[in-house]
BALUMVEX-41078 format. One record per residue: residue in three letters; chain; residue number from 1; x, y, z of N, C-alpha, C in turn. Coordinates in Angstrom, 2 decimals. Layout:
! BALUMVEX-41078
["ALA","A",NUM,[X,Y,Z],[X,Y,Z],[X,Y,Z]]
...
END
This chain:
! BALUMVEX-41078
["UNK","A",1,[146.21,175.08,116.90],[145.89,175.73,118.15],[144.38,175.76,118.32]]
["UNK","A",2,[143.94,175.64,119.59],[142.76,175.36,120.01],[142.33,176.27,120.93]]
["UNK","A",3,[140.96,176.97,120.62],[140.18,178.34,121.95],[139.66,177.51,122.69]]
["UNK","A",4,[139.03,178.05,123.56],[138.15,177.38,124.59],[137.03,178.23,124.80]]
["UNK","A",5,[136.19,178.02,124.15],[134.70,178.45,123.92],[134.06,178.54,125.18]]
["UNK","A",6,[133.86,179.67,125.77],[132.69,179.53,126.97],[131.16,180.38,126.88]]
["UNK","A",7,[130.81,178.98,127.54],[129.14,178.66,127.52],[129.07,179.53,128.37]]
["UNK","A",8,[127.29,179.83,128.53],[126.38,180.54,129.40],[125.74,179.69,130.10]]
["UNK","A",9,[125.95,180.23,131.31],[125.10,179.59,131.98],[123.17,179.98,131.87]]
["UNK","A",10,[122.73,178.84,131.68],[121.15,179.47,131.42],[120.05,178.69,133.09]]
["UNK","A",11,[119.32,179.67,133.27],[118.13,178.99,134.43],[117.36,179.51,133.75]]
["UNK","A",12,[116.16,178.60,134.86],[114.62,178.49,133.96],[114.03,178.94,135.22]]
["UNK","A",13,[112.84,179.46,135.23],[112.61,180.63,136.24],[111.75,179.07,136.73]]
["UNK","A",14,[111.66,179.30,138.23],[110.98,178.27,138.69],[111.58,177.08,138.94]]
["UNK","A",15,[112.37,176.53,138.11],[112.99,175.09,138.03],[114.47,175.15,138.60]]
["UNK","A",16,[114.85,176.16,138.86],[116.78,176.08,138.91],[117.52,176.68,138.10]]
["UNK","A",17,[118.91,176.22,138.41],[119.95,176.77,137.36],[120.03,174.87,136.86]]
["UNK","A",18,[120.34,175.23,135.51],[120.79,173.99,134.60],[122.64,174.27,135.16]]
["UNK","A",19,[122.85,172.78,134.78],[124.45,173.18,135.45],[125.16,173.60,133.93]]
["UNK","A",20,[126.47,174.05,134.31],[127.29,174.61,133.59],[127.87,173.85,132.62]]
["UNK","A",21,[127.54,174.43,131.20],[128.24,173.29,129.94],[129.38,174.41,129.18]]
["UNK","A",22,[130.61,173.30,128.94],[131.82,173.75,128.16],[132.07,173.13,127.31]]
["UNK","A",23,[132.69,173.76,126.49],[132.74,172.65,125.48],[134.36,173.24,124.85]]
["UNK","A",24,[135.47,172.44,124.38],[136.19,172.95,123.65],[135.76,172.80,122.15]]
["UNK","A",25,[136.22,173.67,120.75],[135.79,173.80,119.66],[137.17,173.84,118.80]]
["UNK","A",26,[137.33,173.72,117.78],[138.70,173.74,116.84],[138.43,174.72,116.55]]
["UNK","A",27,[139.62,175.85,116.58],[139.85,177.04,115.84],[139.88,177.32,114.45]]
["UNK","A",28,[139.39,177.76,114.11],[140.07,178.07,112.53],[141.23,178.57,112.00]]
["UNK","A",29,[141.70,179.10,112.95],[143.28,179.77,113.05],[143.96,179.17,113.79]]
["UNK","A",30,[145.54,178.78,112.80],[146.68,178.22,113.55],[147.87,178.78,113.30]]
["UNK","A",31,[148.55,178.79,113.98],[149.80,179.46,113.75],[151.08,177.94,114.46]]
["UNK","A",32,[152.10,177.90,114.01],[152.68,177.39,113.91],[153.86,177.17,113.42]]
["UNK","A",33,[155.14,176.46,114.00],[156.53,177.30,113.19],[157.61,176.21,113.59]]
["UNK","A",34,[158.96,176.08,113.32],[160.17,175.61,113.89],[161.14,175.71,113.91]]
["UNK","A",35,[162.39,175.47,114.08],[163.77,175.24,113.73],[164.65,174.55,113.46]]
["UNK","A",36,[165.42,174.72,112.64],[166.12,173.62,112.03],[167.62,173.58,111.81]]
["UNK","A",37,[168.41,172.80,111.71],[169.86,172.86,111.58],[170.39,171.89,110.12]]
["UNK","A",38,[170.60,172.41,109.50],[171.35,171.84,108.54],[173.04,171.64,107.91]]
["UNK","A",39,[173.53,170.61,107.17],[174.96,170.48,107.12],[175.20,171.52,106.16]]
["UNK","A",40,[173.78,172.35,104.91],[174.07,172.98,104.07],[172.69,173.63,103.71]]
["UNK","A",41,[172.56,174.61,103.18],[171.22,175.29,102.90],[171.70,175.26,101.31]]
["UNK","A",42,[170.72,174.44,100.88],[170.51,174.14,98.90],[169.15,175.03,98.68]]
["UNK","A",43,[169.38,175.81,97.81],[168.24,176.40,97.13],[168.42,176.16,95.56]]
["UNK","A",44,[167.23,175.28,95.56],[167.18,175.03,93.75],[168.65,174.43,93.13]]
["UNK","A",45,[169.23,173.15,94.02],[170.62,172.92,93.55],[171.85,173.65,93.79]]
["UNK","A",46,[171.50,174.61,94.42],[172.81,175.33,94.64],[173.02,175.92,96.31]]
["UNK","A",47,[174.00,175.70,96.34],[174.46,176.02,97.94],[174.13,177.33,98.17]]
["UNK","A",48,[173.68,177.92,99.59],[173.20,179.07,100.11],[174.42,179.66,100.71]]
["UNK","A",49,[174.97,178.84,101.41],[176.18,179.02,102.76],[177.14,178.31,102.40]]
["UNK","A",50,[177.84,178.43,100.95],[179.19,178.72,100.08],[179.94,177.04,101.05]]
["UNK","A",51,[179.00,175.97,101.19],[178.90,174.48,101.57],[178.89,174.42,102.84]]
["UNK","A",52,[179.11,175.57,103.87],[179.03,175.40,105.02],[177.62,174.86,105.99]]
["UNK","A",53,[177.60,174.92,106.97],[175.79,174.70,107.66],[175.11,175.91,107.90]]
["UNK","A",54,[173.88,175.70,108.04],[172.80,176.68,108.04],[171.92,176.49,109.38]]
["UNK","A",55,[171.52,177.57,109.30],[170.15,177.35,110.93],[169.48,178.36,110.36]]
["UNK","A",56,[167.83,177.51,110.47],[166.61,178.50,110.07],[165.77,178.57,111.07]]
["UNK","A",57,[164.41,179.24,110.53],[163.17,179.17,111.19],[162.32,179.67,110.63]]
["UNK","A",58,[161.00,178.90,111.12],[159.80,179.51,110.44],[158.69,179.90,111.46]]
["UNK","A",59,[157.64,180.90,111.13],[156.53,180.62,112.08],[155.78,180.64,110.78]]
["UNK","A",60,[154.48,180.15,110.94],[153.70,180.03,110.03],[151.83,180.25,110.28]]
["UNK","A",61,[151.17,180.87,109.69],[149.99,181.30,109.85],[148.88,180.53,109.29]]
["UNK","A",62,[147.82,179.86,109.45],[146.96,179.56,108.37],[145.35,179.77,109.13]]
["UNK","A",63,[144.79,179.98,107.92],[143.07,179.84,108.28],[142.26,178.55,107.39]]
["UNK","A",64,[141.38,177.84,108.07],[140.65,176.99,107.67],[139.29,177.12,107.47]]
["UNK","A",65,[139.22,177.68,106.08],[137.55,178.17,105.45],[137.39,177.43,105.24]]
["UNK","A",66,[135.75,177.59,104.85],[134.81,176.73,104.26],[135.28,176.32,102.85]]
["UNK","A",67,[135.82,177.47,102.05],[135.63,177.29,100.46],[137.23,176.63,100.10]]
["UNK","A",68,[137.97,177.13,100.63],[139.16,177.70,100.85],[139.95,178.07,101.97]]
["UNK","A",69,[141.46,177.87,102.03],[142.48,177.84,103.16],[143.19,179.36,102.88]]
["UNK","A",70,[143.34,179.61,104.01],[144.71,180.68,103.96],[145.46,180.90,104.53]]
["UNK","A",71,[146.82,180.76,103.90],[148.32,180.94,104.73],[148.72,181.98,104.70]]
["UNK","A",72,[149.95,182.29,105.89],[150.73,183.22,105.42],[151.78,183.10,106.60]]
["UNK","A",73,[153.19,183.61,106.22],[154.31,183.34,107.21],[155.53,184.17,106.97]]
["UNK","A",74,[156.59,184.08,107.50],[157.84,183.97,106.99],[158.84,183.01,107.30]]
["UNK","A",75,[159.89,182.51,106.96],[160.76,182.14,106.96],[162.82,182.66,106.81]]
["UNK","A",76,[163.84,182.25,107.83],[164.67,182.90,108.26],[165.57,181.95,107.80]]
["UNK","A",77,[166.92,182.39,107.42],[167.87,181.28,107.19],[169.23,182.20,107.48]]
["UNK","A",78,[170.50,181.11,107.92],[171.81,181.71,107.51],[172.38,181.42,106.18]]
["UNK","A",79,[172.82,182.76,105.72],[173.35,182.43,104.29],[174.98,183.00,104.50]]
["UNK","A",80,[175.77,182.76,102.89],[177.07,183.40,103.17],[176.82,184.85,102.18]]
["UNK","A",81,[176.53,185.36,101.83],[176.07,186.27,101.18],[174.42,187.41,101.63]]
["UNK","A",82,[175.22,188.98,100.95],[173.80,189.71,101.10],[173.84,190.06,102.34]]
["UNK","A",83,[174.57,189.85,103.64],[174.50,190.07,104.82],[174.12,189.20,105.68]]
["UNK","A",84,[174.19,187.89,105.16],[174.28,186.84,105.67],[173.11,186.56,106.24]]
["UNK","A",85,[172.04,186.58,105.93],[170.39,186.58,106.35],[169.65,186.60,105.09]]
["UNK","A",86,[168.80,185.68,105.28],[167.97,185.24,104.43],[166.39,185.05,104.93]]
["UNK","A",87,[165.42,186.19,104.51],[163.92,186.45,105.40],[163.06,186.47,104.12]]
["UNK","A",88,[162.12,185.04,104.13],[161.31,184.79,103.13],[159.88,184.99,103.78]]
["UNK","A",89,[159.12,185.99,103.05],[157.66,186.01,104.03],[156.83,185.74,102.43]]
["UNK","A",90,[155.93,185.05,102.78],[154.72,184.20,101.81],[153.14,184.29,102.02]]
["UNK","A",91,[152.52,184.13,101.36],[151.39,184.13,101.56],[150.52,183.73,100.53]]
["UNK","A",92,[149.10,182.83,100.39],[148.74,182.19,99.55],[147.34,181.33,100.36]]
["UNK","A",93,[146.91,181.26,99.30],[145.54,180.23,99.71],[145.14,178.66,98.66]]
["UNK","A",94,[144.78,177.92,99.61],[144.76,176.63,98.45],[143.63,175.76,99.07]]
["UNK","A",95,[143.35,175.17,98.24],[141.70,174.25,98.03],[141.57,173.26,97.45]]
["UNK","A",96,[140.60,172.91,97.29],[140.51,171.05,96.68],[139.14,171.13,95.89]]
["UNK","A",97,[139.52,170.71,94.59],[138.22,170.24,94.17],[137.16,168.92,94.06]]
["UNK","A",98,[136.80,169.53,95.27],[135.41,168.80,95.69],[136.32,167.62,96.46]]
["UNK","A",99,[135.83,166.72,96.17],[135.88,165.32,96.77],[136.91,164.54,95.80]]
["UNK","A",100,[137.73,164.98,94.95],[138.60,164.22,93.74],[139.97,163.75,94.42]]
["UNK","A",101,[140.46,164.40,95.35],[141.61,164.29,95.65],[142.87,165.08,95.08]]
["UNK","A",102,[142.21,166.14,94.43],[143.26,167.20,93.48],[142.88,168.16,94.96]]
["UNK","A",103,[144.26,168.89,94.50],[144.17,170.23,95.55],[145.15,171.33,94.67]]
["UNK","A",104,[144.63,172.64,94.99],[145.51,173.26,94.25],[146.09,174.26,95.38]]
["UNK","A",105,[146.84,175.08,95.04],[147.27,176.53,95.81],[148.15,177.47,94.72]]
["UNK","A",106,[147.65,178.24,95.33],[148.26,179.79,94.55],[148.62,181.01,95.23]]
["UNK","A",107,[150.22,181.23,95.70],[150.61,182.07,96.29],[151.59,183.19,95.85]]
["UNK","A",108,[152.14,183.84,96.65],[153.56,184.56,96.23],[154.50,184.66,97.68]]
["UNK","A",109,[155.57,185.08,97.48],[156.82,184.90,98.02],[157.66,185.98,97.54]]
["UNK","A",110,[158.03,186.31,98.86],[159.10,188.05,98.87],[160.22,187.46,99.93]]
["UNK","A",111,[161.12,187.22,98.62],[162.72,187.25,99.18],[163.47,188.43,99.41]]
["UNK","A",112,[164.06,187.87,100.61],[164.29,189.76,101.22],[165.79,189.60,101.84]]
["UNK","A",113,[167.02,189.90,101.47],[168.28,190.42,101.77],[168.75,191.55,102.45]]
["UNK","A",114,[168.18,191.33,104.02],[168.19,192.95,104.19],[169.40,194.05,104.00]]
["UNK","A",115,[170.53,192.84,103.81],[171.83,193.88,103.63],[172.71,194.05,102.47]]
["UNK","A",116,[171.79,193.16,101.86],[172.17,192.76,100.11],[171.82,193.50,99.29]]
["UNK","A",117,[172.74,193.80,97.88],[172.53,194.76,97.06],[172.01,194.27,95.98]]
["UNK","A",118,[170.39,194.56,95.98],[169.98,194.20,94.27],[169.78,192.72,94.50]]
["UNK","A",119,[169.37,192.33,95.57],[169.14,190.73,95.76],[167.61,190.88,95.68]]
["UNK","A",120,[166.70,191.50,96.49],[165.32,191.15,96.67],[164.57,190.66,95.26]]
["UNK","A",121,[163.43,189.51,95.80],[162.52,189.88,94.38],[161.54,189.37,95.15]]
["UNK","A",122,[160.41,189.15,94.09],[159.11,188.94,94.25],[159.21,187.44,93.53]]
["UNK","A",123,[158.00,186.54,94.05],[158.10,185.56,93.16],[156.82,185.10,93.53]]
["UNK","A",124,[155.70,184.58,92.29],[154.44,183.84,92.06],[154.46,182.53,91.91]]
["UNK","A",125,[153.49,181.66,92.32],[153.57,180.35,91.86],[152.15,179.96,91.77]]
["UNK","A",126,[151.47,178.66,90.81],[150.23,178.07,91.06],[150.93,176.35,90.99]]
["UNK","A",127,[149.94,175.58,91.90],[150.73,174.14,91.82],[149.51,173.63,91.98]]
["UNK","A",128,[149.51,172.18,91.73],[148.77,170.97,91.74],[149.00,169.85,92.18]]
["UNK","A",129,[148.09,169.14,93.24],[148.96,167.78,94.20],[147.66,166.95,94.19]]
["UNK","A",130,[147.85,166.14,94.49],[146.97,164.62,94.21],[147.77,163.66,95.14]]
["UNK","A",131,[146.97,163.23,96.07],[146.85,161.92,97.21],[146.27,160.74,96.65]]
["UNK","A",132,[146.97,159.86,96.66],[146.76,158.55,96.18],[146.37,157.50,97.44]]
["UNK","A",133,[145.75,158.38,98.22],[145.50,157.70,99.49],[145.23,155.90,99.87]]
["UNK","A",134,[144.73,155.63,98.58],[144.43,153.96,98.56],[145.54,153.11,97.92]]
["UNK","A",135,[146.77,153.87,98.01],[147.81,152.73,97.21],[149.04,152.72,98.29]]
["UNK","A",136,[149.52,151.92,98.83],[150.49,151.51,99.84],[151.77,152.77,99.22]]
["UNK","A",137,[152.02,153.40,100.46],[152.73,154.96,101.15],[151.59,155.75,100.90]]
["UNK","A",138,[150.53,155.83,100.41],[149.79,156.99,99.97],[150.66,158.21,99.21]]
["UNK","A",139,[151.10,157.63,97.93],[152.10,158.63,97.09],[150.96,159.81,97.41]]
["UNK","A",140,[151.91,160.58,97.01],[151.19,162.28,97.18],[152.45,162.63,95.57]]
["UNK","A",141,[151.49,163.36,94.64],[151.99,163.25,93.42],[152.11,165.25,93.75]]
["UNK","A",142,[153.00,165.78,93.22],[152.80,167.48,93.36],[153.59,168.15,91.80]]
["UNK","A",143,[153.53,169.35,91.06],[153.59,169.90,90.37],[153.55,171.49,90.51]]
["UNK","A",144,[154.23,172.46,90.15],[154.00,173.47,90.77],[155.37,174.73,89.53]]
["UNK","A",145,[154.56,175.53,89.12],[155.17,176.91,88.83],[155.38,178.01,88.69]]
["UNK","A",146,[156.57,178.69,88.99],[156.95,179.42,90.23],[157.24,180.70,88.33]]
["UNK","A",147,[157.28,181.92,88.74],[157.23,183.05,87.97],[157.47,184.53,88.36]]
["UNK","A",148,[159.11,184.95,88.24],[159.45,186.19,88.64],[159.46,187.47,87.69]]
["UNK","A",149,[158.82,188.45,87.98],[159.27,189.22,86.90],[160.69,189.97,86.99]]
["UNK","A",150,[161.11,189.97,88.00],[162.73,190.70,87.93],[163.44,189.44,88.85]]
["UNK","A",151,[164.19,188.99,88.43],[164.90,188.14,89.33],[166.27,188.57,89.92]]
["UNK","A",152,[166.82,187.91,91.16],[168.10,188.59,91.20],[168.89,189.25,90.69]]
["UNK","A",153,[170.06,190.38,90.71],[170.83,190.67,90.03],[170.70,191.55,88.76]]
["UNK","A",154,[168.66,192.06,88.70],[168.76,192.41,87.56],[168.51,191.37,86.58]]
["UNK","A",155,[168.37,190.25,86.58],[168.93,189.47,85.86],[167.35,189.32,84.94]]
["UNK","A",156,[166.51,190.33,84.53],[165.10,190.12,83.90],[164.27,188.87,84.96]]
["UNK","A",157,[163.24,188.45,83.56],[162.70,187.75,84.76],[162.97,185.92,84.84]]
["UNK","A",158,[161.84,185.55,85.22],[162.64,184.15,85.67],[161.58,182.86,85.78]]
["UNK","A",159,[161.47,181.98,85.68],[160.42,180.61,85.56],[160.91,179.67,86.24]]
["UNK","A",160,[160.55,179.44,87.11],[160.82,178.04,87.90],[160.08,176.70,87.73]]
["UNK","A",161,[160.18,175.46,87.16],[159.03,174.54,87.35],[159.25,172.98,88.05]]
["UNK","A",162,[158.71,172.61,88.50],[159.05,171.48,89.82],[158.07,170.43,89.79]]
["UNK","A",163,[158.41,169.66,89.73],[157.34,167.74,89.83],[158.12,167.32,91.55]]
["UNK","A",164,[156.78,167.34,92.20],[157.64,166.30,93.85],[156.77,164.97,93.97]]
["UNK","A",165,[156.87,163.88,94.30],[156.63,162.99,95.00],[156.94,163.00,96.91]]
["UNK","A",166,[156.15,162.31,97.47],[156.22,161.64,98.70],[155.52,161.06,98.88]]
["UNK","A",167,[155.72,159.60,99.96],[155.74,158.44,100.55],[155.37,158.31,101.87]]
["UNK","A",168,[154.45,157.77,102.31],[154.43,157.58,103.79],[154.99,156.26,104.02]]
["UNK","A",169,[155.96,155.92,104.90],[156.65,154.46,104.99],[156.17,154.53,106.38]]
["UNK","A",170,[156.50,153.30,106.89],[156.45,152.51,107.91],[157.64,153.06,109.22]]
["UNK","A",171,[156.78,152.99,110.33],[157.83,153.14,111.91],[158.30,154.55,111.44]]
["UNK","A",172,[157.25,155.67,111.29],[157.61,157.02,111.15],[158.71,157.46,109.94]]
["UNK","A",173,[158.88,156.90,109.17],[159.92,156.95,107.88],[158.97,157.74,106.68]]
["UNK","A",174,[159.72,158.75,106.07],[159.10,159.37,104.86],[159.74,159.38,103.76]]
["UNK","A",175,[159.78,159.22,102.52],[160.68,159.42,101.76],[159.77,160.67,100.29]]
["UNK","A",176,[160.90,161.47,99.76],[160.28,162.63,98.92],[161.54,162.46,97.95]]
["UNK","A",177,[160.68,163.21,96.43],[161.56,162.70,95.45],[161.29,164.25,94.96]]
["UNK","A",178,[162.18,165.41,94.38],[162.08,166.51,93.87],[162.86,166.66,92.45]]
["UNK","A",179,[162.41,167.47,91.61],[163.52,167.55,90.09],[162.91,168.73,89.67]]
["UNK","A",180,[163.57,169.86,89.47],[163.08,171.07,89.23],[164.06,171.82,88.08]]
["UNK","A",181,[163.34,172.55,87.39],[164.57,173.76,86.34],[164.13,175.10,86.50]]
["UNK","A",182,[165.32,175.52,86.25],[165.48,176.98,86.56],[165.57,177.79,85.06]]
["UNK","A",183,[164.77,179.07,84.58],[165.20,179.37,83.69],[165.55,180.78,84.12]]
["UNK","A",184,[166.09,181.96,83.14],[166.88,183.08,83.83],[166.67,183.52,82.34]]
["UNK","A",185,[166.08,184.85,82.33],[166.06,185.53,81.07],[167.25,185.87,80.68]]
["UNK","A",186,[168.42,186.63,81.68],[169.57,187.33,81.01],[170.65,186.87,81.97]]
["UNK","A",187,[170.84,185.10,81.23],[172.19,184.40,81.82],[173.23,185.30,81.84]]
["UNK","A",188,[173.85,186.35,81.15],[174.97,186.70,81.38],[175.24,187.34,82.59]]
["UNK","A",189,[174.10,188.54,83.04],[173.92,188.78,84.16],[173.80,188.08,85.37]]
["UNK","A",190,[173.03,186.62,85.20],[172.68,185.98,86.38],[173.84,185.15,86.48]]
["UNK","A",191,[174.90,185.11,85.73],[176.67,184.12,86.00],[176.02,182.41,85.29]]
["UNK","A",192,[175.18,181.96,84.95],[174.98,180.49,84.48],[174.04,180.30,83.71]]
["UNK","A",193,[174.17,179.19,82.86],[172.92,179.30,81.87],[171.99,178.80,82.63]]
["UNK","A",194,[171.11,177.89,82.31],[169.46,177.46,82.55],[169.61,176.22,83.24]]
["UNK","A",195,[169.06,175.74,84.36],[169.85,174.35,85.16],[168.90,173.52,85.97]]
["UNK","A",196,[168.50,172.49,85.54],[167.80,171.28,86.22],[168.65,170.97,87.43]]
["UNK","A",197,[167.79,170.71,88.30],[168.65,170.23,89.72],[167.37,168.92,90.41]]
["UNK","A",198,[167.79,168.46,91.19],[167.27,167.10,91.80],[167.14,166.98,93.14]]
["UNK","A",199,[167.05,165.98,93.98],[167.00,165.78,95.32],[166.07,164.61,95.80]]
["UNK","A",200,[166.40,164.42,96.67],[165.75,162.94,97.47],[166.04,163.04,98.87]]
["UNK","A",201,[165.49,162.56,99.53],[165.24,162.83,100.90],[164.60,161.61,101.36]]
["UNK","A",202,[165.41,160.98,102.66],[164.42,160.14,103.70],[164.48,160.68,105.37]]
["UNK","A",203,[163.23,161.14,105.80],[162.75,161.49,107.30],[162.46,160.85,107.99]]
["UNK","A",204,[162.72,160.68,108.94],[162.45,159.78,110.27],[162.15,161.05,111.57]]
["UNK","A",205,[160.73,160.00,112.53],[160.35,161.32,113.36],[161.28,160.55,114.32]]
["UNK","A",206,[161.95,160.89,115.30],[162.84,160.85,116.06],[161.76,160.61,117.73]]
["UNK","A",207,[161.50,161.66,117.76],[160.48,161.51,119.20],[160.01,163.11,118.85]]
["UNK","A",208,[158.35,163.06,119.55],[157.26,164.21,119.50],[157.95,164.69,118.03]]
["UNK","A",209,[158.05,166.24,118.31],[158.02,167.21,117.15],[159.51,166.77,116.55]]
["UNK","A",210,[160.54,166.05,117.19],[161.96,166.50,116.23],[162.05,164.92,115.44]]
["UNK","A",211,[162.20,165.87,113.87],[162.88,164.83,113.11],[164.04,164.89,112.58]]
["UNK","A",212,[164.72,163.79,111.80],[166.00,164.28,111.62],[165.90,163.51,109.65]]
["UNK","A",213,[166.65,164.18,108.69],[166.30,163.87,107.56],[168.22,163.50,106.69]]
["UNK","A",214,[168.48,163.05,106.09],[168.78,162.41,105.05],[168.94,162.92,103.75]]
["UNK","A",215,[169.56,163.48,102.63],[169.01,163.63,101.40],[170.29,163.82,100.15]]
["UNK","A",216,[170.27,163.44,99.43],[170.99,164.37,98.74],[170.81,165.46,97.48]]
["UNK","A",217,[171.69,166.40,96.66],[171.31,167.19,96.21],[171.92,167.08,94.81]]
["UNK","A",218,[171.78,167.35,93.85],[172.71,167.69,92.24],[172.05,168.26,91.55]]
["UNK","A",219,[172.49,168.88,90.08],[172.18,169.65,89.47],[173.15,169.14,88.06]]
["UNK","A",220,[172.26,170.00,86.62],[173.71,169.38,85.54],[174.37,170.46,85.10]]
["UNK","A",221,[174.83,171.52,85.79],[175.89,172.34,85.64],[176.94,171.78,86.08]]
["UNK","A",222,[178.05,172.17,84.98],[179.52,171.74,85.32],[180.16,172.51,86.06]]
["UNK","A",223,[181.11,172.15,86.37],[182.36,173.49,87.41],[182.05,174.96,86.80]]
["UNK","A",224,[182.63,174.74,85.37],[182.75,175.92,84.79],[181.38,176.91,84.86]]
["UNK","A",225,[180.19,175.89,84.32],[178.91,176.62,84.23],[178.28,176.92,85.41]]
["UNK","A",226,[179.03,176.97,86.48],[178.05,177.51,87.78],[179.00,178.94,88.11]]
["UNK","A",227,[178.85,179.47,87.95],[179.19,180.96,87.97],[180.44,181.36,87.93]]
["UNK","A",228,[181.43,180.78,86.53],[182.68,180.77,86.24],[183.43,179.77,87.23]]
["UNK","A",229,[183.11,178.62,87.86],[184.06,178.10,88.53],[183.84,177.64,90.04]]
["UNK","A",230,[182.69,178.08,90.92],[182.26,177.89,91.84],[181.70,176.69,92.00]]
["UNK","A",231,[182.29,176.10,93.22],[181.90,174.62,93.56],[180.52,174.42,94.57]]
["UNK","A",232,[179.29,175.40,94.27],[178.10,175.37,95.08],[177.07,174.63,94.46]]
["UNK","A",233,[178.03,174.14,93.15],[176.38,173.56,91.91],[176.59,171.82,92.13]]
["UNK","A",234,[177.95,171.63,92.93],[177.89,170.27,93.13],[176.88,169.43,93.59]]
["UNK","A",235,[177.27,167.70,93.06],[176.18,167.09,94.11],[176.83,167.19,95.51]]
["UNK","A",236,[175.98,167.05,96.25],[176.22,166.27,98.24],[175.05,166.31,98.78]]
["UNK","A",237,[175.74,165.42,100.01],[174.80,164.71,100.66],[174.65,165.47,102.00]]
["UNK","A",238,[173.06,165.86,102.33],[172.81,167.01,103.34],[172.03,166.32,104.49]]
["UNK","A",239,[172.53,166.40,105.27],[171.73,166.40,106.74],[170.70,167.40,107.53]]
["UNK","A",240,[169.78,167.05,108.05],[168.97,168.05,108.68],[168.48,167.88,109.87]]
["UNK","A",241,[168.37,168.63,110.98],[167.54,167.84,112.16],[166.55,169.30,112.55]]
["UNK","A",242,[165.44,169.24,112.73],[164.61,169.91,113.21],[163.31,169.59,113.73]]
["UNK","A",243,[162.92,170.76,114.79],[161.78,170.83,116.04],[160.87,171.27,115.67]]
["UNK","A",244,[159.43,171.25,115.58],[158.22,171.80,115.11],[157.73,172.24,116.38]]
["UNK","A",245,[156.99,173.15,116.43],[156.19,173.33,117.72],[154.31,174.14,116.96]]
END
């Protein structure tokens, strides 16, 4: 988003008025957000909406410093559980050192169930990404881990850690590669032991802001080991289409 800076008009005693200068300027503040429709909402390998579809949204906040960036937002989803709402608000700042092409960020994240019992938590993360800008897609290499001290359910606390790739392809095409594990201090409480999950994704921009995406999802929990028997730890293949504004 962009202000529109207005000039003064200045005269010079004797000579006139100078005519009128405008100028537009880039803001430092943007805000920004969208919506989205999906065949399934996967969090970390596992189904949100018990395999059904989902509809979210986000708005999103950021500032563009000198030293340093700063975000902050929330995010909305349908779930089948907790009261069937899912309201993630975040906030975090991230930077680059120098001229290398490393960038880092370091935020937190408050998951919020407003009708759910014993669902909320808090959650930290620091990550690391690197643009390979001079090698055909411009891989973008990312790393990032995530650290709860109480996690759902009671369940103590909790470590998340994640490696992503993405691709810039050709005629608006993206492709992203994700593999992440989950650890859980007190599996008995949280229903499953400790579980690597995966994902891949190809995007295409469709026209202006809407794209529509591709992906699929798995994890290596068996039937049994996803919370006595529940079929949400399966692989499948997820569709997405969403509007940015």
């Amino acid at each position: 988003m962009k202000r529109l800076t207005t000039c003064l008009f200045a005269g010079l005693v004797g000579l006139g008025a100078l005519p009128a200068l405008a100028e537009e300027e880039a803001s430092p503040h943007t805000i920004t957000g969208g919506v989205a429709y999906s065949t399934d909402y996967m969090y970390r390998g596992q189904s949100q909406t018990d395999n059904a579809p989902a509809v979210s949204g986000t708005v999103n906040y950021a500032y563009d410093g000198d030293a340093f960036d700063v975000y902050a937002g929330t995010w909305a989803s349908s779930i089948s559980f907790g009261g069937n709402v899912e309201m993630d608000w975040y906030g975090g700042v991230t930077g680059s050192f120098g001229d290398t092409g490393l960038n880092w960020d370091v935020g937190v994240l408050y998951y919020q169930y407003p009708s759910g019992d014993n669902l909320d938590f808090f959650e930290g993360h620091i990550g690391l990404s690197y643009k390979f800008a001079d090698m055909p897609g411009e891989p973008t290499l990312g790393v990032k881990a995530h650290w709860s001290p109480d996690w759902q359910l009671d369940a103590d606390g909790s470590g998340y850690y994640e490696g992503n790739i993405a691709f810039v392809l050709p005629y608006g095409f993206g492709l992203t590669g994700h593999v992440g594990h989950q650890e859980v201090s007190d599996n008995t409480t949280w229903g499953s032991p400790d579980w690597t999950e995966w994902n891949v994704y190809l995007t295409k921009s469709i026209y202006g802001p809407i794209s529509a995406s591709v992906g699929y999802h798995d994890t290596n929990l068996s039937d049994a080991e996803c919370f006595g028997g529940f079929n949400i730890c399966e692989g499948r293949a997820v569709f997405v289409i969403s509007a940015a504004f």
